[in-house]
C-alpha positions in Angstrom: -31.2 -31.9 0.1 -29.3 -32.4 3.3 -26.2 -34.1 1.4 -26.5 -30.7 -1.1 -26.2 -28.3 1.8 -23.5 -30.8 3.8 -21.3 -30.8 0.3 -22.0 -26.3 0.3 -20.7 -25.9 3.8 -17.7 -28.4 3.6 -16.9 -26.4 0.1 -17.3 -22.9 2.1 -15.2 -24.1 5.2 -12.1 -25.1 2.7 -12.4 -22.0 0.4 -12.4 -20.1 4.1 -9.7 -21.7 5.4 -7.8 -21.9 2.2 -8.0 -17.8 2.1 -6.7 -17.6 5.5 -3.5 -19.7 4.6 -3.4 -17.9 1.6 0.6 -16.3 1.3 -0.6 -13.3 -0.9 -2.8 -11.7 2.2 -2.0 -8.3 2.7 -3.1 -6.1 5.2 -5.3 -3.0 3.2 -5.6 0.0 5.5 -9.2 1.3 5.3 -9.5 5.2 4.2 -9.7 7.3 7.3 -13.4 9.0 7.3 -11.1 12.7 7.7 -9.9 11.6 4.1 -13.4 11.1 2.3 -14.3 14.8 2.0 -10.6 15.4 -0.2 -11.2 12.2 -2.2 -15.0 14.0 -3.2 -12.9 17.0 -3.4 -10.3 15.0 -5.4 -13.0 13.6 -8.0 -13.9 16.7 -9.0 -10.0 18.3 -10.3 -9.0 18.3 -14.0 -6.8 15.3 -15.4 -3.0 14.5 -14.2 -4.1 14.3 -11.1 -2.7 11.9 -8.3 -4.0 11.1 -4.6 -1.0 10.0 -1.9 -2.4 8.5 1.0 -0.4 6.7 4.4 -2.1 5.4 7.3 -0.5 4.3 10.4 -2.1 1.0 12.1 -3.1 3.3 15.1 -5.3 5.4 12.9 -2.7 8.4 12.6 -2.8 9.6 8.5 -1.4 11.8 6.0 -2.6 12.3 2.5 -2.1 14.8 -0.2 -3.1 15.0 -3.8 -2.2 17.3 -7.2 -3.7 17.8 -10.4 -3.9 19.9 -13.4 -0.4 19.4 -14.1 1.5 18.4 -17.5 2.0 15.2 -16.4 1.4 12.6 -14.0 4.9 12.0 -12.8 4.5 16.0 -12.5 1.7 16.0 -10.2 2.7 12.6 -8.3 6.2 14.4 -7.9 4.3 17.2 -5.7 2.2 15.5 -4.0 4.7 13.0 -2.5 7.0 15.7 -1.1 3.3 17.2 0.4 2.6 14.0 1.9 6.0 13.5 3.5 6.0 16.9 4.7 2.6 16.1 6.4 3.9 12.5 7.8 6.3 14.4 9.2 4.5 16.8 10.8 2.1 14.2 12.0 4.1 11.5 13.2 2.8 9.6 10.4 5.6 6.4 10.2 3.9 4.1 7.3 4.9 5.0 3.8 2.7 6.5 1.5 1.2 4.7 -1.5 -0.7 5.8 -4.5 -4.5 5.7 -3.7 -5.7 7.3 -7.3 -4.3 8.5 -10.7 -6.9 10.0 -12.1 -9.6 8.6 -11.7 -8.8 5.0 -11.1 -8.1 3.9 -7.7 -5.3 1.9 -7.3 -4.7 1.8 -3.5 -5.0 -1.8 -3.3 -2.9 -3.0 -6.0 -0.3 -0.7 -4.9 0.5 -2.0 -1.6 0.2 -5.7 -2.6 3.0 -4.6 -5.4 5.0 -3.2 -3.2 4.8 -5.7 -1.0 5.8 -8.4 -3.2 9.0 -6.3 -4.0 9.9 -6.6 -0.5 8.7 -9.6 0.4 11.2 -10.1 -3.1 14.1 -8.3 -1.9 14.5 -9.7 1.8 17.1 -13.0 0.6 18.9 -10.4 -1.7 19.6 -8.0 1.3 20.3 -11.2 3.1 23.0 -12.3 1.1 24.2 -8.8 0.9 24.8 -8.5 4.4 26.7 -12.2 4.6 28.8 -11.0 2.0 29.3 -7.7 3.4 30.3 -9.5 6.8 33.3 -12.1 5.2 35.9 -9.9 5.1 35.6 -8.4 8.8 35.2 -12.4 9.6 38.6 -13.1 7.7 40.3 -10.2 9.0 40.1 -11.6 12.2 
């Protein structure tokens, strides 16, 4: 019994420390409580609907949502020029993600995306700029 609960905790301790080394962690801003009420609110709306939500590490947020539209793209379209408006108007500095369409939340999946398309983009920009800086280099 003792060797079946040493063999448990050694296999906890590596999955633990193997998450925490883990390169796909991605810090997931919790849903301010001010934004709970709209989200019940949200629930509620017809279809083509869309919830834009940014939150700042510090707390500061901004969040808008549309529905009942044609479309999705239509309703995403209004609601990201509401939330920048509000972001704006708040000091709100993150960028705003997709937290729902419809009725499937997709907060999480969004910033881990959008993440990996920076993190996938840094040596490209990279290069870029070394390229970008050979001719003043040669004109010298």
């Amino acid at each position: 019994m003792k060797l079946l609960a040493k063999v448990f905790c050694s296999a906890a301790l590596v999955s633990i420390i193997a998450g925490c080394a883990s390169t796909d962690s991605v810090y997931i801003p919790k849903v301010p409580p001010g934004v709970q009420q709209a989200l019940l609110d949200y629930e509620t709306q017809p279809e083509n609907k869309v919830f834009i939500l940014a939150v700042d590490p510090g707390g500061d947020y901004a969040f808008s949502y549309e529905y009942g539209k044609a479309t999705l793209k239509e309703a995403a379209k209004i609601a990201v020029e509401n939330v920048d408006a509000q972001r704006k108007a708040n000091g709100v500095v993150n960028r705003p993600y997709v937290y729902a369409l419809n009725n499937k939340v997709v907060w999480e999946d969004m910033i881990r995306s959008a993440r990996k398309e920076s993190a996938a983009m840094k040596p490209a920009v990279a290069e870029e700029a070394s390229v970008e800086e050979a001719p003043a280099a040669e004109a010298e």
